[in-house]
N, C-alpha and C positions, 0 to 999 in steps of 0.2 A: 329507256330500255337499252342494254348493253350488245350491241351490232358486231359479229363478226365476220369479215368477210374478204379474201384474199384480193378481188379487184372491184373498183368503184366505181360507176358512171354516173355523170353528172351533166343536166344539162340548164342552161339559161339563157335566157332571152338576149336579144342582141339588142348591140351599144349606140345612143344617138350623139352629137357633138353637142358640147356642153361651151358652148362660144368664149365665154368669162374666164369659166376654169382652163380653159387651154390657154388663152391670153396671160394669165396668170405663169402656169406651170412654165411655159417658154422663156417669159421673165425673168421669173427666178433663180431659172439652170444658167441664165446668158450671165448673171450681175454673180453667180454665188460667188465667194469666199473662204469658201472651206469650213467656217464656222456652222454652230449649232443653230437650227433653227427655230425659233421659240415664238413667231408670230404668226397671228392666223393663219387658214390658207388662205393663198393668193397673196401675202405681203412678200415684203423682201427678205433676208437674209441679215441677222444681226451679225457682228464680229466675233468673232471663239476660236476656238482650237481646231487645228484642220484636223480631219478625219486620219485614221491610219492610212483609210484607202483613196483615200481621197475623192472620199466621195460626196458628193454635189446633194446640198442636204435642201433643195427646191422643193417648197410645198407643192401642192398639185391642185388645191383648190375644189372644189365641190364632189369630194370622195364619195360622201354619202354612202347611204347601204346599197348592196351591188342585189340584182336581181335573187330570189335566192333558188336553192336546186333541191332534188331530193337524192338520195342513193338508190342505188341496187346491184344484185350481181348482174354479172355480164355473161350470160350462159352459154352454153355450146352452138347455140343458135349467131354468137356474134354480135351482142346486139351493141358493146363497145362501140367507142368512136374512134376509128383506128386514122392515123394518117395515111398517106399515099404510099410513102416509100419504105415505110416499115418501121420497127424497133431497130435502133442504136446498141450494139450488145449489151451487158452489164458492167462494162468496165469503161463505156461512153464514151471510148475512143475509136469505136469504127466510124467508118465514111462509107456510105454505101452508095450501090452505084445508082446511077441515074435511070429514071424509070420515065415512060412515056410521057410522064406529064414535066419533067426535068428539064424539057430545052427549050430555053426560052417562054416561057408560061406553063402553068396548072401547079403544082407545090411544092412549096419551098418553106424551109423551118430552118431553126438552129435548137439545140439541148444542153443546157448545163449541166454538170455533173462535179456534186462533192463528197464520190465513193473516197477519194483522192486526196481531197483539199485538205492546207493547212491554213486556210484565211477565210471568210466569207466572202472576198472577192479573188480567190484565187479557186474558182472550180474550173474543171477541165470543159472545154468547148468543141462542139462536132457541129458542124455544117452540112445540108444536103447538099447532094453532088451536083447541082445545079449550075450546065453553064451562065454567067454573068449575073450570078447573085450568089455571093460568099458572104463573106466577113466583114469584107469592106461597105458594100450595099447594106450589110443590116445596121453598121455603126451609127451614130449619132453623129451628127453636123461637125463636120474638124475633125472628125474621130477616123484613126482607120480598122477600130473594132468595137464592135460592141461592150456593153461593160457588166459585172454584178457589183452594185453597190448594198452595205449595210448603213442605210441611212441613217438611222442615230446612231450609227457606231455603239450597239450592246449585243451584236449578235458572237456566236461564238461556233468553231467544228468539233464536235462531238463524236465520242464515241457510245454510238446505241446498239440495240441489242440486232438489229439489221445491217449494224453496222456503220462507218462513219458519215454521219449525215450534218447538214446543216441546221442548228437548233433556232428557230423563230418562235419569240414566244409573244403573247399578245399582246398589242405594243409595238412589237419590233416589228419592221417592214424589210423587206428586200425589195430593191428595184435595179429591176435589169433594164437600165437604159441602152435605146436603140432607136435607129432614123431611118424611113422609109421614104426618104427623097425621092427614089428612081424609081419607087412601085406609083403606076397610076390605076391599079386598081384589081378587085379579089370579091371571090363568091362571101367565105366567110375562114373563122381561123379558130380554132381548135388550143388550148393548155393541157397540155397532161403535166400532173406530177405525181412523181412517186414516193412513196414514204409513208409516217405512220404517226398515229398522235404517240407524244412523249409520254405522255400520264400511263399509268397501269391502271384504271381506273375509269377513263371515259374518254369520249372523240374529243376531237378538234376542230374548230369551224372556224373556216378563214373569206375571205375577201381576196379576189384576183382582179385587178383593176387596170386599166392606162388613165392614169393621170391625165394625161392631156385632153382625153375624153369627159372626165370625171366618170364613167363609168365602167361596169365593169359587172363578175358575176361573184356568187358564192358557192361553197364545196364543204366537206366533211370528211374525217379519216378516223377509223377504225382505230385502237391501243394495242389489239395485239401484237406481238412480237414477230410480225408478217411483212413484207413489203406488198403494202398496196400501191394500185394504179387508179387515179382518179382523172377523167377527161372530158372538161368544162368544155362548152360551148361558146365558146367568145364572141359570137357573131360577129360584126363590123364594130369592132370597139378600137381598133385600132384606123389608124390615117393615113389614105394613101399621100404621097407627098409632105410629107413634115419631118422634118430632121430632126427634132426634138421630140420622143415620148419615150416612155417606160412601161412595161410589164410587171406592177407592185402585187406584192404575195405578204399581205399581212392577216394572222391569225386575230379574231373575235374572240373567241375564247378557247382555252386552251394551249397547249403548245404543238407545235409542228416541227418533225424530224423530216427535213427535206433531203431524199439523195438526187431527184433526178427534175430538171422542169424542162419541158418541153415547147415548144411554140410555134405552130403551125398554120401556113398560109395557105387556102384551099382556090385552086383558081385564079391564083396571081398572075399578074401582064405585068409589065416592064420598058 
């Protein structure tokens, strides 16, 4: 049945540690190469061609199907999962200011945005205003930012009818690696993404996952010609303390016109 609908909610069950898979996924990222990776999950990393982006082509190890969710609108009532500090404009480059729960603990997020981009790893990046947790604090172990990677290197920025978005299509994975060393510990944590399935024809259904977890949830987006907002429930699928994980957004079926991802810590300490 053909679903329209301007904004989406989505909710799933929260994430356990998958011990193997994370030992795996760490691995990986520490030994890669640059090259293509063509063996199971949880192997190493064969020799190839390094990515354009350079980006860390680490399996993640027991992916599995991620809990799944259903849709609906999100009425006057609110029934949406909003973050603390609000929406990021539409051009994804405000900073907005710090809200009671801003200093030093309750939430904290970052939002990619490729209204903009000319690369899959070059979306524009906003941080909440959060004293002592920016940029640096969401990075990956060495890193002093966070990153979007187009892990098999076949994704591409498009132009859709909402406008320039990133085109993931099933198969293709994005992973926004990121390290939460200095966090020890969070209620739960919230994805929104914005965007719309590519097809004129039918949804998209994708998988939002942390690797290092092996788990994660699923979602679906509308075709019409509309920017939707869809805002999965991540529960504790993320790790306080690990300098190595990722936020993967790859579609099941169909394709996904990504402009905006969002990533939300609810009740973070530090």
């Amino acid at each position: 049945m053909r679903l329209l609908f301007p904004l989406a909610v989505l909710f799933a069950t929260s994430c356990a540690v998958a011990e193997d898979a994370a030992d795996g996924f760490v691995r990986d990222v520490r030994r890669d190469d640059g090259g293509a990776d063509t063996a199971p999950d949880g192997a190493s990393d064969g020799d190839g061609a390094g990515d354009e982006d350079g980006a860390d082509d680490a399996d993640a190890g027991a992916d599995g199907d991620a809990d799944g969710g259903g849709d609906g609108d999100a009425g006057a009532d609110g029934d949406a999962v909003e973050d603390a500090d609000g929406d990021a404009g539409a051009d994804g480059d405000a900073v907005e200011d710090a809200g009671p729960d801003d200093a030093g603990g309750g939430a904290i997020w970052f939002e990619i945005d490729y209204s903009a981009a000319s690369s899959p790893s070059s979306p524009a990046w906003t941080f909440s205003a959060t004293p002592a947790f920016g940029a640096a604090q969401w990075a990956t172990e060495g890193a002093s930012t966070p990153e979007a990677w187009d892990r098999w290197d076949n994704m591409a920025v498009v132009d859709d009818p909402i406008g320039r978005a990133l085109e993931i299509e099933s198969g293709d994975e994005l992973q926004v690696m990121i390290g939460l060393e200095e966090l020890t510990g969070y209620d739960s944590a919230t994805v929104r993404l914005e965007g719309r399935s590519r097809s004129t024809s039918s949804h998209v259904w994708f998988d939002v996952t942390n690797p290092l977890s092996g788990r994660g949830v699923s979602g679906e987006m509308s075709q019409d010609w509309t920017l939707h907002v869809v805002d999965l429930d991540f529960g504790t699928c993320l790790l306080p303390g690990e300098g190595i994980q990722a936020v993967r957004v790859s579609p099941t079926s169909g394709a996904l016109a990504l402009v905006r991802l969002r990533v939300t810590i609810n009740g973070a300490s530090w």
